[in-house]
FIDO-503682 format. One record per residue: residue number from 1; residue in three letters; chain; y, x, z of N, C-alpha, C in turn. Coordinates in nm, 3 decimals. Layout:
N
> NUM | ala | A | Y | X | Z | Y | X | Z | Y | X | Z
...
END
This chain:
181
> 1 | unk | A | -6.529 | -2.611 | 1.779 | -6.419 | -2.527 | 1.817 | -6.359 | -2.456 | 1.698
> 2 | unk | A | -6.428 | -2.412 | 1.599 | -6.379 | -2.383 | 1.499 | -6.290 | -2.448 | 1.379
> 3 | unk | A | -6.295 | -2.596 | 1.441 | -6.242 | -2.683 | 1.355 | -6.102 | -2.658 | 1.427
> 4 | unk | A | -6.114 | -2.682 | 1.576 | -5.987 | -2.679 | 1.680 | -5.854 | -2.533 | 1.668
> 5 | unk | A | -5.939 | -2.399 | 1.595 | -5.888 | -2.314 | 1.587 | -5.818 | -2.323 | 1.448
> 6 | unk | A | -5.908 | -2.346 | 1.389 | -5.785 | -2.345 | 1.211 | -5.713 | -2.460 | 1.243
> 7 | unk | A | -5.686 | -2.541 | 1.291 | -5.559 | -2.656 | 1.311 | -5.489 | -2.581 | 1.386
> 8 | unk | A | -5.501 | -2.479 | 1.536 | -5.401 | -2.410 | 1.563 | -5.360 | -2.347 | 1.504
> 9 | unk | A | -5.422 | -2.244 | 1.399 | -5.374 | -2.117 | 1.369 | -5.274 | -2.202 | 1.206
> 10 | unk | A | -5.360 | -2.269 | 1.137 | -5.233 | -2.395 | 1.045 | -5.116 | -2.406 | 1.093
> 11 | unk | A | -5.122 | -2.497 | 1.254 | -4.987 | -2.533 | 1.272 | -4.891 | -2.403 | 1.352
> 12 | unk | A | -4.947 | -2.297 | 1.390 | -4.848 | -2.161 | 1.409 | -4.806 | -2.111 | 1.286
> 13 | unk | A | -4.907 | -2.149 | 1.118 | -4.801 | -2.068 | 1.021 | -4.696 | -2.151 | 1.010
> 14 | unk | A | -4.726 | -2.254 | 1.006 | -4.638 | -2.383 | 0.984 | -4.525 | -2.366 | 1.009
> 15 | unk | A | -4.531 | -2.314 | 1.176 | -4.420 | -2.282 | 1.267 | -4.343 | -2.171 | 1.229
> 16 | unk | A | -4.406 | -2.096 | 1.177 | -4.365 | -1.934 | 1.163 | -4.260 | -1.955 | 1.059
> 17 | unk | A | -4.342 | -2.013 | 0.954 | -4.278 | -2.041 | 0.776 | -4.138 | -2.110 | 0.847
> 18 | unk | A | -4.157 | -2.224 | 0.878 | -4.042 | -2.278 | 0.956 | -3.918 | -2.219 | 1.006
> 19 | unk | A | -3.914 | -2.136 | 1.117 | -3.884 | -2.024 | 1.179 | -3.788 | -1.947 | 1.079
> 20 | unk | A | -3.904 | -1.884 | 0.985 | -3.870 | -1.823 | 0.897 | -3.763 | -1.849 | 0.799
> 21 | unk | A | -3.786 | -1.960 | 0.737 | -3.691 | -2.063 | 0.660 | -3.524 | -2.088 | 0.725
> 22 | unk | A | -3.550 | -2.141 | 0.851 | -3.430 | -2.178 | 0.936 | -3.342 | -2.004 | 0.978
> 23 | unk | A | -3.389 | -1.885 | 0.970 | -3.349 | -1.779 | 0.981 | -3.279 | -1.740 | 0.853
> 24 | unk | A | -3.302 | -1.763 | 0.739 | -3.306 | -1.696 | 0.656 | -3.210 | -1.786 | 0.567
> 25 | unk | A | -3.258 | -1.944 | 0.612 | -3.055 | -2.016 | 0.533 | -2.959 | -1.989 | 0.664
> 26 | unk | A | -2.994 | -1.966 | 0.749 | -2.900 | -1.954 | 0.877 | -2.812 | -1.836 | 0.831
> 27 | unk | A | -2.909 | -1.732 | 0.815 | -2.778 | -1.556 | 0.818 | -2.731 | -1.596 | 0.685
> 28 | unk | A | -2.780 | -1.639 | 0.539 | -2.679 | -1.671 | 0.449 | -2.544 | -1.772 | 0.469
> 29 | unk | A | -2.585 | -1.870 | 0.526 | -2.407 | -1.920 | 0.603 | -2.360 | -1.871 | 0.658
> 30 | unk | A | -2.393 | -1.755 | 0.776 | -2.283 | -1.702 | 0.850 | -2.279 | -1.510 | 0.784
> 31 | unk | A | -2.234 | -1.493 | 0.680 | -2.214 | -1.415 | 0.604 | -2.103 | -1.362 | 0.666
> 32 | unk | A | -2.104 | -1.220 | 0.713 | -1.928 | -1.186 | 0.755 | -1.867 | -1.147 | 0.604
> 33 | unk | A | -1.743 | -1.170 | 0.673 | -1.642 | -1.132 | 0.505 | -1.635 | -1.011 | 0.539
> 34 | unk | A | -1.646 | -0.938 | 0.392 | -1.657 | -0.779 | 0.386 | -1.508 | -0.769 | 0.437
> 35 | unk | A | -1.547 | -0.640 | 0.495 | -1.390 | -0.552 | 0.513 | -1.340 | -0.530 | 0.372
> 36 | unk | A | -1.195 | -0.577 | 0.396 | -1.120 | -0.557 | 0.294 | -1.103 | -0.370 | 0.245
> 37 | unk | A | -1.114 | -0.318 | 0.141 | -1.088 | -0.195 | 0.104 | -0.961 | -0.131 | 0.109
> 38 | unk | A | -0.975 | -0.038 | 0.145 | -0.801 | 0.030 | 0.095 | -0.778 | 0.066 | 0.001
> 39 | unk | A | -0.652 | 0.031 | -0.077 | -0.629 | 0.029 | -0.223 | -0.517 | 0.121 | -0.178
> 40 | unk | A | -0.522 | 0.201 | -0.323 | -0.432 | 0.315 | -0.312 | -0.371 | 0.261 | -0.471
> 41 | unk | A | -0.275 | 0.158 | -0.415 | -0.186 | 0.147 | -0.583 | -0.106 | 0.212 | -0.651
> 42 | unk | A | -0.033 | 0.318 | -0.598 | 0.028 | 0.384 | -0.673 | -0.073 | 0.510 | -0.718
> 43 | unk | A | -0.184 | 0.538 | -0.726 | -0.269 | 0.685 | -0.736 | -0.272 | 0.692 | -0.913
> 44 | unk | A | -0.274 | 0.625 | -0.982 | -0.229 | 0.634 | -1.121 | -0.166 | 0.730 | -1.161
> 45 | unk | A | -0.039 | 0.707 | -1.036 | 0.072 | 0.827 | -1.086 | 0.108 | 0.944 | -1.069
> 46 | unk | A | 0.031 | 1.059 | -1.186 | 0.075 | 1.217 | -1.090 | 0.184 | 1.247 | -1.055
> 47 | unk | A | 0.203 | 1.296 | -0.947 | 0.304 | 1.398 | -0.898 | 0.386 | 1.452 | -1.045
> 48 | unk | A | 0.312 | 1.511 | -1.081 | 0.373 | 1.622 | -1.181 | 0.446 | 1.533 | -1.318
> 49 | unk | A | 0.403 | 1.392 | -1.278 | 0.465 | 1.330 | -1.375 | 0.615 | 1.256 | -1.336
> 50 | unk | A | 0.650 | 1.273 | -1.219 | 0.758 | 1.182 | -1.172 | 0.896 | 1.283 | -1.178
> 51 | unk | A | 0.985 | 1.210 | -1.259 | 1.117 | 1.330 | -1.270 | 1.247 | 1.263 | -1.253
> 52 | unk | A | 1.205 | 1.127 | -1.168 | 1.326 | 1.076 | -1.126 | 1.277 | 0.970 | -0.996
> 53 | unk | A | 1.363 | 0.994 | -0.872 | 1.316 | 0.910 | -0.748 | 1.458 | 0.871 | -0.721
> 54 | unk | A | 1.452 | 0.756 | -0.753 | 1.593 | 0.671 | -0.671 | 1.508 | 0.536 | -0.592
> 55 | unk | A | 1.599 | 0.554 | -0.471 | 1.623 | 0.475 | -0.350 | 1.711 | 0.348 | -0.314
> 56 | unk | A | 1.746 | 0.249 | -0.351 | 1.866 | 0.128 | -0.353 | 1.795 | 0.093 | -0.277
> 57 | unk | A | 1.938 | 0.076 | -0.167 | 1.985 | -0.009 | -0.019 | 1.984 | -0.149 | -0.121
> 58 | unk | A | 1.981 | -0.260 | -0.020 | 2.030 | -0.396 | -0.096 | 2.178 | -0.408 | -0.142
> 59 | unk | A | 2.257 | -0.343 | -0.037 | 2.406 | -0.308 | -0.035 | 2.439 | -0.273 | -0.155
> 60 | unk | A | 2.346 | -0.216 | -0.234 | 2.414 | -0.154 | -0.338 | 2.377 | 0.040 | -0.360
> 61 | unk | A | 2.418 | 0.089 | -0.218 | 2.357 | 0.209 | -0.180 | 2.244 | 0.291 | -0.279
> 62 | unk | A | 2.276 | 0.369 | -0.285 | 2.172 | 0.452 | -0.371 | 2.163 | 0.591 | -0.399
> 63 | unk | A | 2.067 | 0.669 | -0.391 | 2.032 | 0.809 | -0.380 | 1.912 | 0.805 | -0.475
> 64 | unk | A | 1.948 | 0.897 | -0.551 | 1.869 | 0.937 | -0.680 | 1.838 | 1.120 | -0.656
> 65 | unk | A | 1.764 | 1.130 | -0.690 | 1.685 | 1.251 | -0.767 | 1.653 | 1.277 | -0.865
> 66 | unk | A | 1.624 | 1.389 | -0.864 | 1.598 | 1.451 | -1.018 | 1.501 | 1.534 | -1.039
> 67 | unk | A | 1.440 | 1.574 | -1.126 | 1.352 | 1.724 | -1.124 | 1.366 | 1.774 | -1.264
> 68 | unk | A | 1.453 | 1.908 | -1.272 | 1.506 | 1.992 | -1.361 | 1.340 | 2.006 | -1.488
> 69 | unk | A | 1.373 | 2.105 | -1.528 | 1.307 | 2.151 | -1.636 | 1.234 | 2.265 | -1.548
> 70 | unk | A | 1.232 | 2.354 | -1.486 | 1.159 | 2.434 | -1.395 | 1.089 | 2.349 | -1.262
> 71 | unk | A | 1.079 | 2.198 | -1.254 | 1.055 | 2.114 | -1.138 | 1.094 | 2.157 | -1.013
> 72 | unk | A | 1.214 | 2.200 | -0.997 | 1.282 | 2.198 | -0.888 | 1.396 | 2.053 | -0.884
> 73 | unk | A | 1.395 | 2.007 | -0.774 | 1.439 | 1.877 | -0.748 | 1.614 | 1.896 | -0.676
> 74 | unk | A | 1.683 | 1.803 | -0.770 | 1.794 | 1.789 | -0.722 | 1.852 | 1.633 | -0.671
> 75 | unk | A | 1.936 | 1.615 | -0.576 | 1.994 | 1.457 | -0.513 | 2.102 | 1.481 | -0.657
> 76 | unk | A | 2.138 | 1.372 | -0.763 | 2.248 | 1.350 | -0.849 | 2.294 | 1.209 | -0.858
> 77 | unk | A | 2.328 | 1.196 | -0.699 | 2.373 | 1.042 | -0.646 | 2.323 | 1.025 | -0.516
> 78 | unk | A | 2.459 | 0.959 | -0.444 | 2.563 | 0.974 | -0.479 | 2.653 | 1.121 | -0.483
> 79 | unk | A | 2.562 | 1.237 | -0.444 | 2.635 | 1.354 | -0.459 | 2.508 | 1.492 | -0.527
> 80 | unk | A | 2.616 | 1.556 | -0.555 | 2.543 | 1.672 | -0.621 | 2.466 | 1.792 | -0.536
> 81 | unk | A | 2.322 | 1.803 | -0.536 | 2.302 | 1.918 | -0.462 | 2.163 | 1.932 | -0.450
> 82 | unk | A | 2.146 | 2.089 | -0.465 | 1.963 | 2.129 | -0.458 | 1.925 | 2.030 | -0.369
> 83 | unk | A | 1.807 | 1.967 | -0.384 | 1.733 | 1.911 | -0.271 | 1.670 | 1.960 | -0.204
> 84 | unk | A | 1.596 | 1.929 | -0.094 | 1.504 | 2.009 | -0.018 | 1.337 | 1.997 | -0.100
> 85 | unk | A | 1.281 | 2.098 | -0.162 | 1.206 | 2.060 | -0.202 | 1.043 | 2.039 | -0.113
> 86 | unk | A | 1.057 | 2.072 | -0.039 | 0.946 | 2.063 | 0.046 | 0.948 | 1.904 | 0.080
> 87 | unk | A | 1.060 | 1.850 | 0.141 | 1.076 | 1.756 | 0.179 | 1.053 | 1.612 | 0.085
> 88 | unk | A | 1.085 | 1.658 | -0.027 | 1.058 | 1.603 | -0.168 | 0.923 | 1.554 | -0.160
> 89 | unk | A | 0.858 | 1.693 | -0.206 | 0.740 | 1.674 | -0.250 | 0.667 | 1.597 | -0.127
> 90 | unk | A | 0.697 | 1.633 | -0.015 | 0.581 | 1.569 | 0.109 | 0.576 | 1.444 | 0.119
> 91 | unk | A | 0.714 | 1.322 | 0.077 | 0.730 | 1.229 | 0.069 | 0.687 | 1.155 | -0.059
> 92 | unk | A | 0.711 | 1.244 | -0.219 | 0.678 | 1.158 | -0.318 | 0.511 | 1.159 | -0.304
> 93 | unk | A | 0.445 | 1.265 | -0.217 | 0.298 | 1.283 | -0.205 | 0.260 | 1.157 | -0.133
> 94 | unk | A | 0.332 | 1.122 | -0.011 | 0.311 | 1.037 | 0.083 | 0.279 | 0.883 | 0.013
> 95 | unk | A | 0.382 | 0.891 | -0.063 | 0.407 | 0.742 | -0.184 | 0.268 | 0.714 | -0.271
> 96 | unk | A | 0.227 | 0.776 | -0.319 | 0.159 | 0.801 | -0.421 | 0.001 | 0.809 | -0.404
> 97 | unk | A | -0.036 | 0.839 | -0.226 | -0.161 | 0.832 | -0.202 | -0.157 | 0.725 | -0.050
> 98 | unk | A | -0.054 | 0.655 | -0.087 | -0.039 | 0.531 | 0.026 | -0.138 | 0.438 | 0.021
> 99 | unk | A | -0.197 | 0.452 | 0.129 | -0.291 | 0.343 | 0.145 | -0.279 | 0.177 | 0.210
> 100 | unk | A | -0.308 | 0.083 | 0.097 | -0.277 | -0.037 | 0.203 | -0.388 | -0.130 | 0.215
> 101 | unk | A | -0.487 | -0.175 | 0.304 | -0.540 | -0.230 | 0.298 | -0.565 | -0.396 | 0.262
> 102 | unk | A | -0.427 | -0.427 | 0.271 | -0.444 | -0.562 | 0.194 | -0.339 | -0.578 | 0.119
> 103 | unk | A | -0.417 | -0.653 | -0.019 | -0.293 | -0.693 | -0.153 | -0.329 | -0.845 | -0.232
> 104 | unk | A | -0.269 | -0.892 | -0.246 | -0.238 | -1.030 | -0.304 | -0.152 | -1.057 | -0.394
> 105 | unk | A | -0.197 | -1.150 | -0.500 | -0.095 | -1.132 | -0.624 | 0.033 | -1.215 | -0.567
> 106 | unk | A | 0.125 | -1.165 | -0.572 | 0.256 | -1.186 | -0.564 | 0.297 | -1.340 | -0.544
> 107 | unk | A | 0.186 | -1.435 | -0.631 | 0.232 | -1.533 | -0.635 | 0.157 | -1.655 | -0.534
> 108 | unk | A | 0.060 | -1.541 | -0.450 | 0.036 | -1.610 | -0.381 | 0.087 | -1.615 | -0.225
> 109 | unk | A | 0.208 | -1.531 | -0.245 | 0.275 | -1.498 | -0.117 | 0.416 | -1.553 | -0.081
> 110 | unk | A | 0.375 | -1.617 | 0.035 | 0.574 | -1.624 | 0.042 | 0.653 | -1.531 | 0.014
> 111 | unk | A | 0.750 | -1.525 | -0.044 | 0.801 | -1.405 | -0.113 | 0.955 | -1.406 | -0.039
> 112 | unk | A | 0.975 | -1.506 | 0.052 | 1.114 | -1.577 | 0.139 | 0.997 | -1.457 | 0.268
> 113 | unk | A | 0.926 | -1.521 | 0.336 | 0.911 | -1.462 | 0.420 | 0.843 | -1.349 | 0.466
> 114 | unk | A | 0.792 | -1.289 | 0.315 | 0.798 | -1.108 | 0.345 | 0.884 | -1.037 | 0.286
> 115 | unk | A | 1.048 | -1.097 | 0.246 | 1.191 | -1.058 | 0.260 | 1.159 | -0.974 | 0.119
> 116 | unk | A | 1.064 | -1.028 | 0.034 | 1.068 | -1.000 | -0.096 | 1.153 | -1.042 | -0.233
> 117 | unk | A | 1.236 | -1.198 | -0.177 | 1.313 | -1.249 | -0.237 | 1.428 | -1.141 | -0.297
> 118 | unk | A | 1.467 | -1.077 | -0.165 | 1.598 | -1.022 | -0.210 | 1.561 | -0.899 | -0.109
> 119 | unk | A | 1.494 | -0.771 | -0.188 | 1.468 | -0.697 | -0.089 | 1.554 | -0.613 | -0.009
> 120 | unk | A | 1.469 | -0.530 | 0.105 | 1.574 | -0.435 | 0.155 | 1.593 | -0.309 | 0.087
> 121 | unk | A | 1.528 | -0.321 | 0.012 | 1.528 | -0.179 | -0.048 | 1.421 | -0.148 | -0.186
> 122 | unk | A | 1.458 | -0.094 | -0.261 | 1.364 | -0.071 | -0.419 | 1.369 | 0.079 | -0.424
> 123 | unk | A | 1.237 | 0.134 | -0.443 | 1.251 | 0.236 | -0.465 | 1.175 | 0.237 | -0.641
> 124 | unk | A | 1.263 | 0.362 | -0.696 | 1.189 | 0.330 | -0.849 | 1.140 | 0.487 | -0.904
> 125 | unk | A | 1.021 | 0.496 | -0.925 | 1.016 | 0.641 | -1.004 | 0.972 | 0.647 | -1.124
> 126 | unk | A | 1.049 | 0.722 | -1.193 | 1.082 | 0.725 | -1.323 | 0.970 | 0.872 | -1.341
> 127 | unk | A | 0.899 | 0.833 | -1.475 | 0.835 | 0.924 | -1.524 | 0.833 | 0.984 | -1.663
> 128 | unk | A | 0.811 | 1.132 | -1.686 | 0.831 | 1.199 | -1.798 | 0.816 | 1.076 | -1.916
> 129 | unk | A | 0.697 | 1.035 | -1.950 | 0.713 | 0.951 | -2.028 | 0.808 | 0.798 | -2.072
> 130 | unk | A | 0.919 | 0.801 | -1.954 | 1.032 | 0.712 | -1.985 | 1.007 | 0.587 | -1.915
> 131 | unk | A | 0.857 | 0.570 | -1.848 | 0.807 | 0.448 | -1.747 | 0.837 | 0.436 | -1.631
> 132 | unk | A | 0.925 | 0.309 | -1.588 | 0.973 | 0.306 | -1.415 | 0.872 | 0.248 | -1.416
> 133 | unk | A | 0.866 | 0.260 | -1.232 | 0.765 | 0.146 | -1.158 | 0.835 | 0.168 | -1.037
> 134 | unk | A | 0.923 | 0.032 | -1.012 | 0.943 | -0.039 | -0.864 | 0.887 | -0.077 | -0.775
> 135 | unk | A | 0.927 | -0.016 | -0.642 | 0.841 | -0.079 | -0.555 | 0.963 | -0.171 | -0.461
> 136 | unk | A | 0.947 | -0.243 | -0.442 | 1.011 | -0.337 | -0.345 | 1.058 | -0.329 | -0.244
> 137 | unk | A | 1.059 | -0.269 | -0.152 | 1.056 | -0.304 | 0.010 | 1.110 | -0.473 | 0.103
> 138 | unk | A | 1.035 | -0.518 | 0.142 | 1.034 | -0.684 | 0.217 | 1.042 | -0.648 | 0.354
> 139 | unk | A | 1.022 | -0.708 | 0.428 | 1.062 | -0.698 | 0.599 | 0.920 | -0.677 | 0.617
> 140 | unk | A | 0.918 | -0.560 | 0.771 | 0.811 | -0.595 | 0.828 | 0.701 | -0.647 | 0.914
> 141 | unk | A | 0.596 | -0.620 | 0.901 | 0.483 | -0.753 | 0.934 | 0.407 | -0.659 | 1.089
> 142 | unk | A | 0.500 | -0.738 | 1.199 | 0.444 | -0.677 | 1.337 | 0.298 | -0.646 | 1.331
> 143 | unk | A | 0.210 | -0.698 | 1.296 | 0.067 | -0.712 | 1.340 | 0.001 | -0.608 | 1.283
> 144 | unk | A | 0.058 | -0.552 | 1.165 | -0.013 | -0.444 | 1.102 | 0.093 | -0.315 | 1.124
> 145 | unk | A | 0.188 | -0.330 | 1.125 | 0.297 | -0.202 | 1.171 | 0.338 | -0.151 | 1.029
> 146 | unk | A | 0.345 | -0.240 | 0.944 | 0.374 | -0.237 | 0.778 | 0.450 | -0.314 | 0.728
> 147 | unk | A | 0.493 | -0.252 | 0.623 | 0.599 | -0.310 | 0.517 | 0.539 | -0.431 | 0.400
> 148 | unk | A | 0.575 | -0.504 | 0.397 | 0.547 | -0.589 | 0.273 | 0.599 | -0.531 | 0.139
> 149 | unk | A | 0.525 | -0.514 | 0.058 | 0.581 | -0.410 | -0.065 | 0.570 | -0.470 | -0.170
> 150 | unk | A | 0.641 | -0.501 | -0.299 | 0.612 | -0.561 | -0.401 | 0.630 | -0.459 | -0.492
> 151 | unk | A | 0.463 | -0.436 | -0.560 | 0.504 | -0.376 | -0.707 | 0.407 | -0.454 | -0.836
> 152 | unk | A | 0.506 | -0.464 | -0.922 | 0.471 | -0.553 | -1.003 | 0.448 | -0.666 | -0.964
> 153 | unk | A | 0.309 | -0.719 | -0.982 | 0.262 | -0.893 | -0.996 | 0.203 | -0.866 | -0.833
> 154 | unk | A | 0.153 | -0.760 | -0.760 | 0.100 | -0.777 | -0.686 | 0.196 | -0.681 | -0.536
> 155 | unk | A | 0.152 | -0.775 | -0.377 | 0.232 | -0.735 | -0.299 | 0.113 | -0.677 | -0.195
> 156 | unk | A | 0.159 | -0.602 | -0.121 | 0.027 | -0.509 | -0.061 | 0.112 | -0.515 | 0.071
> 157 | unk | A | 0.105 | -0.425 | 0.146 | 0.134 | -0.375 | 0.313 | 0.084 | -0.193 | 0.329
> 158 | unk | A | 0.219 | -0.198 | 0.342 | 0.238 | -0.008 | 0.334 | 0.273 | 0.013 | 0.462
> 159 | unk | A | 0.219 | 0.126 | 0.498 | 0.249 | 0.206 | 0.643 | 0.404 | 0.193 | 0.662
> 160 | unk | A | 0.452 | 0.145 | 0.797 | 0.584 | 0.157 | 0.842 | 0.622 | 0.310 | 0.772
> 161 | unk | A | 0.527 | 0.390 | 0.854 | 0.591 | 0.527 | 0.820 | 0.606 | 0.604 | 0.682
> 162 | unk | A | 0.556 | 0.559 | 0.602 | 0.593 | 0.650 | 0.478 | 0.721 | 0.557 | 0.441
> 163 | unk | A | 0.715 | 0.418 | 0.439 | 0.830 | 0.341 | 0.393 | 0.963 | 0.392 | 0.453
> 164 | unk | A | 0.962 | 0.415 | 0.609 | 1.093 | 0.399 | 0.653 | 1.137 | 0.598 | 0.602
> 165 | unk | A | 1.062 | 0.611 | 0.583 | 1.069 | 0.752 | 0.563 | 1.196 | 0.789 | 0.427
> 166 | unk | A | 1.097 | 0.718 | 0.341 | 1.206 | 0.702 | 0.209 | 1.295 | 0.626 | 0.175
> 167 | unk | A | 1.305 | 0.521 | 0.251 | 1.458 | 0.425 | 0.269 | 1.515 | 0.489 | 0.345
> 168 | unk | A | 1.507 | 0.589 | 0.440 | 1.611 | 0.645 | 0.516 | 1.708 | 0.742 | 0.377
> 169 | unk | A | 1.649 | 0.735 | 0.286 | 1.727 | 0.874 | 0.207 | 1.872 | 0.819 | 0.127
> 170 | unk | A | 1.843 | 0.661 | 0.194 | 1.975 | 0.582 | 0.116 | 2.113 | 0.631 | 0.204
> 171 | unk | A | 2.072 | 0.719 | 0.370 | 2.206 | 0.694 | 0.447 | 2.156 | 0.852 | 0.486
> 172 | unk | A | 2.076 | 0.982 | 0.463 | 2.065 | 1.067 | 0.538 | 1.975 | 1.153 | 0.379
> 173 | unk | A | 2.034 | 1.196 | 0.322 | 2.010 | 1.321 | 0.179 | 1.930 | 1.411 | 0.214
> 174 | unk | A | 1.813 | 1.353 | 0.120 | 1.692 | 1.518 | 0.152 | 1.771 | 1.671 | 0.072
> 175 | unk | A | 1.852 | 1.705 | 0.154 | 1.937 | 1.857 | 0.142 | 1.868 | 1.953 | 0.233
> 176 | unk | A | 1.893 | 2.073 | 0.200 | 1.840 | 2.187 | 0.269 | 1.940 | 2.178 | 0.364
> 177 | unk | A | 1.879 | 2.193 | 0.486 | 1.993 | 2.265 | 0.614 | 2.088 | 2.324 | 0.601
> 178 | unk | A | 2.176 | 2.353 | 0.585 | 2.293 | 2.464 | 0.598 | 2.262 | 2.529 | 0.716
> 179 | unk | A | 2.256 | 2.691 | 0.722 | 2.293 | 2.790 | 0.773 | 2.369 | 2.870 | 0.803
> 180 | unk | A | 2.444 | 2.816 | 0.933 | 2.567 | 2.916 | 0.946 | 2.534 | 3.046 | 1.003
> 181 | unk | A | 2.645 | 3.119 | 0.974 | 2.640 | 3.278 | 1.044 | 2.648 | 3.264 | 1.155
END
């Protein structure tokens, strides 16, 4: 009987090792793909460094800003006038810590059908040190509720809402309210 028991207890490691083996190449093939990260591409750029925000419609359209020498912000296009600075700042903040969870180099994207060819809109901010950086605006992508964005070599997907936020400033001027008597 003792002969009968080490042949069982043999062929259960056997089994086990087995078992073991077939578990262990098994979960390495079905590997989930990591969640993609959220990339914050514009975070490079401080606030305190941006002293020019213009907006171009495809039309042509365009609304520019400014920020004086005391960093108070003025619209100088197409018309002259204090800006709202609250409104300013909440939006160039919005830009700048935009999160998009997915980005792909540019060239690996249809660039026809995330309306990057010929966009709807470029926004560009100009910084103390004399450096633009464009961002694109392309049509957007129902499934995520985002913009296709091109800056530089690479195109990402930005919140509907900060985008439509700052292309609106091509047809509606971040100005202070007027207050009548």
């Amino acid at each position: 009987m003792k002969r009968w028991q080490l042949i069982v207890a043999f062929a259960l490691a056997a089994l086990l090792v087995a078992a073991l083996a077939f578990v262990l190449v098994r979960s390495n093939q079905q590997k989930p793909e990591p969640a993609p990260t959220p990339t914050q591409p514009l975070s490079f750029i401080l606030m305190k460094d941006v002293v020019r925000f213009t907006v171009r419609g495809a039309d042509g359209s365009e609304t520019r800003l400014e920020r004086d020498a005391v960093n108070d912000w003025y619209v100088v296009a197409p018309i002259s006038a204090k800006a709202d600075q609250n409104l300013v700042t909440w939006l160039l903040a919005d830009l700048l810590r935009v999160e998009s969870s997915n980005a792909a180099p540019a060239a690996a994207i249809d660039l026809a059908y995330a309306g990057l060819v010929t966009p709807t809109a470029t926004i560009v901010l100009g910084l103390r040190t004399g450096e633009e950086h464009a961002i694109q605006i392309g049509l957007t992508e129902p499934r995520y509720m985002a913009y296709f964005v091109r800056l530089g070599d690479s195109v990402y997907l930005f919140p509907w809402d900060v985008v439509d936020r700052a292309v609106r400033w091509i047809d509606v001027m971040p100005v202070p309210a007027v207050k009548t008597p």
